[in-house]
C-alpha positions as CSV (number, residue, x, y, z in Angstrom):
1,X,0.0,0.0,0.0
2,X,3.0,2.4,0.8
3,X,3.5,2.2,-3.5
4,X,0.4,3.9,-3.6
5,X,1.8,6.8,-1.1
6,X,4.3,8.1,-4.2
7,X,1.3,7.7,-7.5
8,X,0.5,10.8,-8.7
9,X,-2.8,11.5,-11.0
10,X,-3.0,14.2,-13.6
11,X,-6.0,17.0,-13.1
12,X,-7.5,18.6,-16.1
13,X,-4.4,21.4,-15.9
14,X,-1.6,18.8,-16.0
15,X,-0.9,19.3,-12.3
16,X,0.3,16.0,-10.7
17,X,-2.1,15.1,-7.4
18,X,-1.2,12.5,-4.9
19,X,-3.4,10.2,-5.6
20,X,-4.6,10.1,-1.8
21,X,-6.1,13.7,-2.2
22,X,-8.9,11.6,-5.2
23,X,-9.4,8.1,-3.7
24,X,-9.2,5.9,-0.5
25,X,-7.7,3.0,-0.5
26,X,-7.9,0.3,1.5
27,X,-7.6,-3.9,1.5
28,X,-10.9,-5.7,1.9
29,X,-11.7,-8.9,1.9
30,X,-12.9,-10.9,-1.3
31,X,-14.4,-14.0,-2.2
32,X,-12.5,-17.0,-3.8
33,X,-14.7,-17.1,-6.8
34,X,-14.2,-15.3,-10.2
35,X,-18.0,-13.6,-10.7
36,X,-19.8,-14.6,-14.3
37,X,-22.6,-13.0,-15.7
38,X,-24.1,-14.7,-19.0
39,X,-20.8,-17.1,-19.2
40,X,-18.7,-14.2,-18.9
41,X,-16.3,-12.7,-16.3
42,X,-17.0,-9.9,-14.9
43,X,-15.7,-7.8,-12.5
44,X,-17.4,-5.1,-10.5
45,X,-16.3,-1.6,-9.3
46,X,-18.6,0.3,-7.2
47,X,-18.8,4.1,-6.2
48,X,-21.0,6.7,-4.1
49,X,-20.9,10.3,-4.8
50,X,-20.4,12.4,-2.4
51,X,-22.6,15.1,-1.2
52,X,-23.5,18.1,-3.1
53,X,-22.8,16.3,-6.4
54,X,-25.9,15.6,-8.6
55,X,-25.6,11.8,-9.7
56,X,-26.6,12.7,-13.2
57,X,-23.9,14.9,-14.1
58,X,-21.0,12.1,-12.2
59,X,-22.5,9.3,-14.4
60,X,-22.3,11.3,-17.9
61,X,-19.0,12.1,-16.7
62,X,-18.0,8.5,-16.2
63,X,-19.3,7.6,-19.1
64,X,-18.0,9.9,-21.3
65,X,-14.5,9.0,-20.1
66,X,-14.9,5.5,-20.4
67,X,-16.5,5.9,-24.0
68,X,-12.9,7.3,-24.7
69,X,-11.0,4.8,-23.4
70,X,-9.4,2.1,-25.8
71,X,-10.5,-1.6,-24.4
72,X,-8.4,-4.3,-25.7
73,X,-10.2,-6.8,-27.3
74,X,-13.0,-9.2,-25.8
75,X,-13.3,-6.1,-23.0
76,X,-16.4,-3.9,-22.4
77,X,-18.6,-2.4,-19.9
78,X,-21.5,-1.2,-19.1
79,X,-23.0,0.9,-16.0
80,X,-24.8,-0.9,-13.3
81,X,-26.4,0.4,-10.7
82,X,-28.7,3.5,-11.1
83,X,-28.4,3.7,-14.7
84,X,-29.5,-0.4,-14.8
85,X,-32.7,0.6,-12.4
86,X,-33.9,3.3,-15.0
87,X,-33.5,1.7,-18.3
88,X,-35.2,-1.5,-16.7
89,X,-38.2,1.6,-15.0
90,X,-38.6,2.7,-18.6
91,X,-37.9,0.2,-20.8
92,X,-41.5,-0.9,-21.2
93,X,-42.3,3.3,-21.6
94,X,-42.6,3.4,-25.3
95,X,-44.6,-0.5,-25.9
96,X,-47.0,1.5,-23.3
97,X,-47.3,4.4,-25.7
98,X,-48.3,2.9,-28.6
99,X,-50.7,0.5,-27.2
100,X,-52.3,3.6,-25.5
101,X,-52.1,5.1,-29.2
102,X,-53.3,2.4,-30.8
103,X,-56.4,1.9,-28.5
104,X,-57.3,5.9,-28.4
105,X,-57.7,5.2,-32.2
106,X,-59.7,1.8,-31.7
107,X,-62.1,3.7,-29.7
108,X,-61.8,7.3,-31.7
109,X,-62.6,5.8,-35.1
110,X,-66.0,3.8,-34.4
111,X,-67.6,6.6,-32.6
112,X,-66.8,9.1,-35.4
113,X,-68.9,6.8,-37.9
114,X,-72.2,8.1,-35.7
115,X,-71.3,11.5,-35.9
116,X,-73.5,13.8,-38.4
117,X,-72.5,16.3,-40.6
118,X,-74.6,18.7,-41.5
């Protein structure tokens, strides 16, 4: 961990940052397993944002970085987490629509057959 002590990161300006001023680090303890999702290894890394930062802004952030960065081959990701719970919240949004389309239609073309014009 003392390695870590002497790493510096580059901000935005070029100014080197001991890395201790952006992250924490610390040893925890893992399980013994290697973690698959749909027959592929996966790994996890979680974050909270801190308060007085809107989680919106940190996750286009993230995901503009990472859209930037070169995988090697047979590597991706994809965001977990809050941005999992809304695409799942309104995934189903826009099959709604049109059935509520289609059926305001159903309903709105029979009853116009009865109206008179004079």
């Amino acid at each position: 961990m003392d390695v870590f002590n002497n790493l510096f990161v580059n901000n935005a300006q070029g100014l080197a940052i001991p890395l201790a001023q952006v992250a924490g680090l610390k040893l925890e303890t893992s399980p013994l397993s290697i973690n698959h999702q749909e027959k592929k290894r996966v790994i996890s890394v979680s974050a909270f944002v801190k308060k007085g930062y809107l989680v919106d802004r940190v996750i286009a952030d993230v995901v503009k970085q990472m859209d930037g960065v070169a995988l090697p081959a047979g590597f991706s990701y994809e965001m977990g987490g809050e941005v999992e719970s809304r695409q799942e919240s309104f995934g189903g949004f826009l099959s709604i629509i049109i059935i509520t389309v289609f059926l305001f239609v159903a309903v709105l073309i029979p009853s116009s057959k009865h109206l008179k014009v004079r």
